[in-house]
C-alpha positions in Angstrom: -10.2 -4.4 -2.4 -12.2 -1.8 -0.6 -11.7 1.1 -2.3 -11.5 2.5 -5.8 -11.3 6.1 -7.6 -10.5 6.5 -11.2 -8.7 9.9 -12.6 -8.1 11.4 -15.7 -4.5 13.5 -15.9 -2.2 14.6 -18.6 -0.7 11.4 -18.5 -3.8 9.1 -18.8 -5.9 7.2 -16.6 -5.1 7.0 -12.7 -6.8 3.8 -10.2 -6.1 4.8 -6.8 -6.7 1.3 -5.0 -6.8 1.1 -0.6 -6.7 -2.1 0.8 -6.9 -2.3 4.6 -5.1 -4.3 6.9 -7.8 -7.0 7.0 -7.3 -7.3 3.1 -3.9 -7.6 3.3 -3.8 -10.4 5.8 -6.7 -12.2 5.2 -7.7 -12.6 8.9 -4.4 -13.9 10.4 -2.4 -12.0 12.4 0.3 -11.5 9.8 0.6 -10.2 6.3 -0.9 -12.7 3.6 1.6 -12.9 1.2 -0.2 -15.1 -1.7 -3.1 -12.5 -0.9 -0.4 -9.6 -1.5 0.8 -11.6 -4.9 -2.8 -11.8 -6.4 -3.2 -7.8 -5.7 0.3 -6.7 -7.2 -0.9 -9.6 -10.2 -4.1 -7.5 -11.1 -2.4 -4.1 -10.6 0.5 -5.4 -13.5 -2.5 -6.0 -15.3 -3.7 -2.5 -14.8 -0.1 -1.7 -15.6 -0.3 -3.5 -18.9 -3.3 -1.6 -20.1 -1.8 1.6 -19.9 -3.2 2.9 -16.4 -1.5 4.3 -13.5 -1.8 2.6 -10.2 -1.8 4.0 -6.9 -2.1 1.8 -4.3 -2.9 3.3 -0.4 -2.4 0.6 2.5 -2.6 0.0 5.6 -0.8 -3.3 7.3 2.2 -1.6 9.2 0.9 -2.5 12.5 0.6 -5.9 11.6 3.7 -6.1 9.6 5.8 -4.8 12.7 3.8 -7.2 15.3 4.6 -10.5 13.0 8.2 -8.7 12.5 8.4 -8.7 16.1 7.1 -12.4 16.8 4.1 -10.8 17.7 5.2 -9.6 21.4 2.5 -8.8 24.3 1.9 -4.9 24.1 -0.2 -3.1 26.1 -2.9 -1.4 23.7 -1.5 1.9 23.8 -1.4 4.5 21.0 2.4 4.1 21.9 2.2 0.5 21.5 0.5 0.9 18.1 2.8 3.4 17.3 6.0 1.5 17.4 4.8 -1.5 16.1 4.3 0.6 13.0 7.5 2.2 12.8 8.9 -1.3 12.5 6.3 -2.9 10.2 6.3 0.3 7.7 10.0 -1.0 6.5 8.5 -4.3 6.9 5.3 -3.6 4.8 7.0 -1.9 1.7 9.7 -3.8 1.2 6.8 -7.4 1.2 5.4 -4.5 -1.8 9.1 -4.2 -3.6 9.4 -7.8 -3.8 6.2 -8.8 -5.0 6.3 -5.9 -7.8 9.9 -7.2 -8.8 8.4 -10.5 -10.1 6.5 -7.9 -12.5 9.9 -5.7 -13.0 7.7 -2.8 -11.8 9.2 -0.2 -9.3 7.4 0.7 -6.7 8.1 4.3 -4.1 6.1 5.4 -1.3 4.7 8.6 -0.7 4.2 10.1 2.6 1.1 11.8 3.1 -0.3 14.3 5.7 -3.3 14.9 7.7 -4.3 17.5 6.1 -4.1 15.6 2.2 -6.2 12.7 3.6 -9.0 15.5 4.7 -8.6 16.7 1.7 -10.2 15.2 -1.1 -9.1 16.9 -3.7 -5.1 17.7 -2.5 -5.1 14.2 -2.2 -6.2 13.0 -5.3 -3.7 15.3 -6.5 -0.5 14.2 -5.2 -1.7 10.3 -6.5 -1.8 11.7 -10.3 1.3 12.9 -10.0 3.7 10.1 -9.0 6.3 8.7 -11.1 6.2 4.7 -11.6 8.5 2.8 -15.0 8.4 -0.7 -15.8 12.2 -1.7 -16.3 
């Protein structure tokens, strides 16, 4: 894990946990699905304990490269950029199935520039999404 922030809202407490791309996959050049298990395992944990848990990733670049059978790209933006479009479907649905084992729903929320720079907007929109246990 390389991040965390802890929130108080209306509803309770909020972890907002971001794991990079190098969490995700351990090293390898595709995602690390046990690794992906154990995170989802401590954030049903989380779950259990009555906080709310945001998770922010990266991975969709790798997702789309192993996706792809990790073709030859020239290291263009470009490159980079479609590799992403095809690992992001990739990426949340390796999330959905691991939460499922937990009968947790899982949604993604698209974020701009501008609520990454800032700090507070963004912390904002992660209080605020709507997660149920079946």
């Amino acid at each position: 894990m390389q991040k965390v922030h802890t929130s108080d809202s209306a509803t309770g407490k909020t972890v907002v946990l971001k794991f990079g791309t190098s969490v995700l996959t351990q090293g390898s050049p595709k995602l690390n699905r046990v690794q992906m298990l154990n995170i989802v395992r401590q954030c049903a944990e989380l779950k259990r304990m009555g906080l709310r848990v945001v998770i922010v990733t990266s991975g969709a670049v790798a997702a789309g490269r192993d996706y792809l059978c990790r073709p030859q790209l020239p290291p263009t933006i470009a490159s980079k950029q479609m590799l992403a479009a095809v690992g992001q479907s990739q990426l949340i649905q390796a999330w959905e199935q691991l939460f499922d084992i937990y009968d947790i729903f899982i949604g993604q929320m698209l974020l701009t520039r501008a609520d990454l720079e800032d700090r507070e907007r963004f912390f904002e929109r992660a209080r605020h999404p709507q997660c149920a246990a079946r």
